[in-house]
N, C-alpha and C positions, 0 to 999 in steps of 0.2 A: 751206473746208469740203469733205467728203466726202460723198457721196448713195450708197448702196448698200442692193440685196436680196438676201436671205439668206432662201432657202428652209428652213424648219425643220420637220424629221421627225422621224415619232413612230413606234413599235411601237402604234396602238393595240389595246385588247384585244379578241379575236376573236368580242365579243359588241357590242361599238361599233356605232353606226349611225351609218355613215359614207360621206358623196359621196366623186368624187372631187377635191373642191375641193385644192387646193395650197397650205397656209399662206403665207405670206410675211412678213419683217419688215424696214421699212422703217425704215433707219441713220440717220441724220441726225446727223455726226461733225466736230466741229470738229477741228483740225491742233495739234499744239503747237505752242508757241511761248515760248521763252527771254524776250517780254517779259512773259509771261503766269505768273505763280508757279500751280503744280497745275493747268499744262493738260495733265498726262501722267498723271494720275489724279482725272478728273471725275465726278461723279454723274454716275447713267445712268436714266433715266426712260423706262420702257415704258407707251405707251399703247393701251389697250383702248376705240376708241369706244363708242358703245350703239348701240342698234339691235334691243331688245325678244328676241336669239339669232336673228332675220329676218331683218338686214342690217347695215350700219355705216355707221355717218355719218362721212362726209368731213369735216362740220361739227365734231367731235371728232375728228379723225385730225390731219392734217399741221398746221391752222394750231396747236394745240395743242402739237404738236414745234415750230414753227419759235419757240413763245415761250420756252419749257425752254429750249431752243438760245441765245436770245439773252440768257440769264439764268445761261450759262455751264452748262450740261449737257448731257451725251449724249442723243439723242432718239433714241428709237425708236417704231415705231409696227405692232401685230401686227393683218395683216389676217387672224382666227382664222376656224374653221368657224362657220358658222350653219347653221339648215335647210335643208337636209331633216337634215343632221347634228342629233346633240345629244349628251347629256353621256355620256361626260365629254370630248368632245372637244377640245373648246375650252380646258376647264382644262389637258389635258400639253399643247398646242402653247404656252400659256402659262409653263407651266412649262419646256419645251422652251428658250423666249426668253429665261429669265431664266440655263439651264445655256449656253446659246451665245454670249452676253454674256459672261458670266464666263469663261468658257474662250480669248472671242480678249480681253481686256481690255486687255493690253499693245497689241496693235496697235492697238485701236480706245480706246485711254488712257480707260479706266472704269475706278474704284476697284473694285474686285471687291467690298468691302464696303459700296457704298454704292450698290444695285441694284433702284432703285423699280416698285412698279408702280404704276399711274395708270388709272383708268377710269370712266367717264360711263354711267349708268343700269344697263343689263343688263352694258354692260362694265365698272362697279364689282363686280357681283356676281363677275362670274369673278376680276377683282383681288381680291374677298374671300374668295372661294373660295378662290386660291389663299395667300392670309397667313391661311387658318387651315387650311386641308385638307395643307398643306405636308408634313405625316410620314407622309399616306398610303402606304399600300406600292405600290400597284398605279403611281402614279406613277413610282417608280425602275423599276418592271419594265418600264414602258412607256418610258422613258426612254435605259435603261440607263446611267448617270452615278452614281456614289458620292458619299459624303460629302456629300448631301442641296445637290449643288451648284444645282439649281432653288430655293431658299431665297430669297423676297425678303427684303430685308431693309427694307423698309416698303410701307405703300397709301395711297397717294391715292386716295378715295372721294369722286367727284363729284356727286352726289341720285343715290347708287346702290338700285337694288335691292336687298335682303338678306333677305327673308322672301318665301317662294313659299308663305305660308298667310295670317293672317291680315295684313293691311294691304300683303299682294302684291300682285305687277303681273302679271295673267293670262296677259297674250300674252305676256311670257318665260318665264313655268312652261311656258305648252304648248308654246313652239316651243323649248325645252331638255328637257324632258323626254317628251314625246309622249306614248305610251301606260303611263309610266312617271310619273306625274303622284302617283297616289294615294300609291303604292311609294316615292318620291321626296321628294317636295315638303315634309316635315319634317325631313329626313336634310340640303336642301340649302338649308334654311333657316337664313342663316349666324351669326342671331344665338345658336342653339343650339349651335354649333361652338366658339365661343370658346374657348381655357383658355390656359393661362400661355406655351404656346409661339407665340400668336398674334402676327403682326409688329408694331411701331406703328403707329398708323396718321393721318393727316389725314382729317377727314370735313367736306363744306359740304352743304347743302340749303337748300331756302326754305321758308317758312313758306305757302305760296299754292299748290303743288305739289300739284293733284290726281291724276297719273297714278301718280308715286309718292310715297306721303305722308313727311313726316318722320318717323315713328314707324320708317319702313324704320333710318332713320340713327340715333333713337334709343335704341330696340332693341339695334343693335348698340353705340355707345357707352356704354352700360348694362353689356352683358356686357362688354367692353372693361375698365370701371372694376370692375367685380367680381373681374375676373381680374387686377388688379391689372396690364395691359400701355397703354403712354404710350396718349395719345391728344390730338387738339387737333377741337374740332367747333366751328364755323360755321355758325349758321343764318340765312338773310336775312330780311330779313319778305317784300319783294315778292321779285315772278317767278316764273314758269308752269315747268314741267317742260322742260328742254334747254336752258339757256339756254348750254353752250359759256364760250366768254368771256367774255358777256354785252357784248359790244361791236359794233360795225359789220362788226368782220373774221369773223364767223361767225353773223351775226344774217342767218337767212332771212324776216325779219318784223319789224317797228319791236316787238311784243311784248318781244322777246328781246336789247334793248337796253337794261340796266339797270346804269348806272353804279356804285349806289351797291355792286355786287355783283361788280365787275370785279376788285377787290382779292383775289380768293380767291386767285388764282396766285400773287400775291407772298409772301401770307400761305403757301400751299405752300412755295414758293421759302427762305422762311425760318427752315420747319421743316424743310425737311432740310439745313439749312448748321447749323443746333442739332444732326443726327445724326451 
């Protein structure tokens, strides 16, 4: 296996409220290998922890790639802007991720077409952002890349965020959109975005989830199936908001160890060997 970071830059636009934090995406590349059939073009799974646009949970970052990885995929993991930044920044470093992937693919043996993104709470939302915002213009100009090469081509949606109105999660509306809240917070409400060019997507949530409710998930699932684009959703009955893997390896609290919910990954894992 390979470990490497790849700083990824962006033009953003000159009205951006922007630190000067330094993106970064963290590789996580297995080797080919002749006894291995299609180790020289693997899915490639980018992960967006959550962290409300405040921070990022380590707890949703790495151990998260090293399970992808053991499940025969490419892992990545984007540590994006958060505040004092906000939007749209986070969205082109994401976009950014998925155009830099694709462009080294032969070297880093990623099927160019099979270019996921993946993300937990607030970091679902910007994976949903970007698998419906994807034909924005201002993204290619910030971008500079053709042929809409930022294009995931699916989402994993972890108990993501997707509405900054009603059944929203506060502390991501305001530390993504700051004073830009009112102006915003319908516009980046994802279950209104939907339409036919939206990617497919996987979505899991639980049913017990007060921070963000399931209505987040099924809201978007809803417009998902309107707009006639795949979908596969997953709802637990137990566990609290962040459960991660739901196992030992990322459980900061016996809470957040819940078996019966640990199978989401595989059930991922098998909906993109279906793409």
């Amino acid at each position: 296996m390979r470990y490497l970071e790849k700083e990824i830059h962006v033009k953003y636009p000159a009205d951006a409220k922007k630190d000067g934090y330094q993106p970064v995406l963290a590789c996580y590349l297995q080797n080919r290998s002749a006894d291995i059939p299609g180790s020289d073009r693997r899915p490639a799974v980018i992960i967006c922890p959550g962290g409300a646009y405040r921070r990022r949970s380590d707890r949703e970052g790495e151990p998260v790639a090293l399970r992808f990885l053991a499940e025969g995929m490419q892992a990545f993991v984007l540590q994006y802007s958060v505040e004092p930044s906000e939007y749209p920044c986070a969205l082109l470093e994401l976009a950014a991720a998925v155009a830099v992937i694709r462009e080294n693919s032969e070297a880093w043996s990623v099927d160019p077409g099979r270019i996921l993104v993946c993300g937990f709470s607030a970091g679902g939302h910007l994976a949903a952002a970007l698998g419906t915002l994807w034909k924005e213009a201002f993204i290619g100009r910030a971008l500079g890349y053709g042929n809409y090469q930022w294009k995931p081509d699916g989402m994993i949606l972890c108990y993501p965020v997707i509405s900054l109105e009603e059944y929203g999660h506060e502390e991501s509306r305001r530390y993504l959109l700051g004073s830009r809240e009112k102006e915003l917070a319908g516009k980046l409400s994802l279950q209104r975005r939907v339409s036919a060019d939206t990617v497919p997507a996987f979505i899991w949530c639980t049913q017990e989830d007060e921070q963000v409710p399931m209505e987040n998930s099924l809201l978007f699932a809803a417009a998902l199936r309107a707009n006639h684009v795949s979908l596969e959703l997953h709802i637990y009955e137990k566990g609290e908001h962040g459960l991660s893997l739901c196992d030992e390896t990322t459980a900061n609290r016996p809470s957040r160890i819940v078996p019966d919910n640990a199978g989401w990954l595989g059930a991922a894992v098998r909906w993109i060997r279906r793409h």
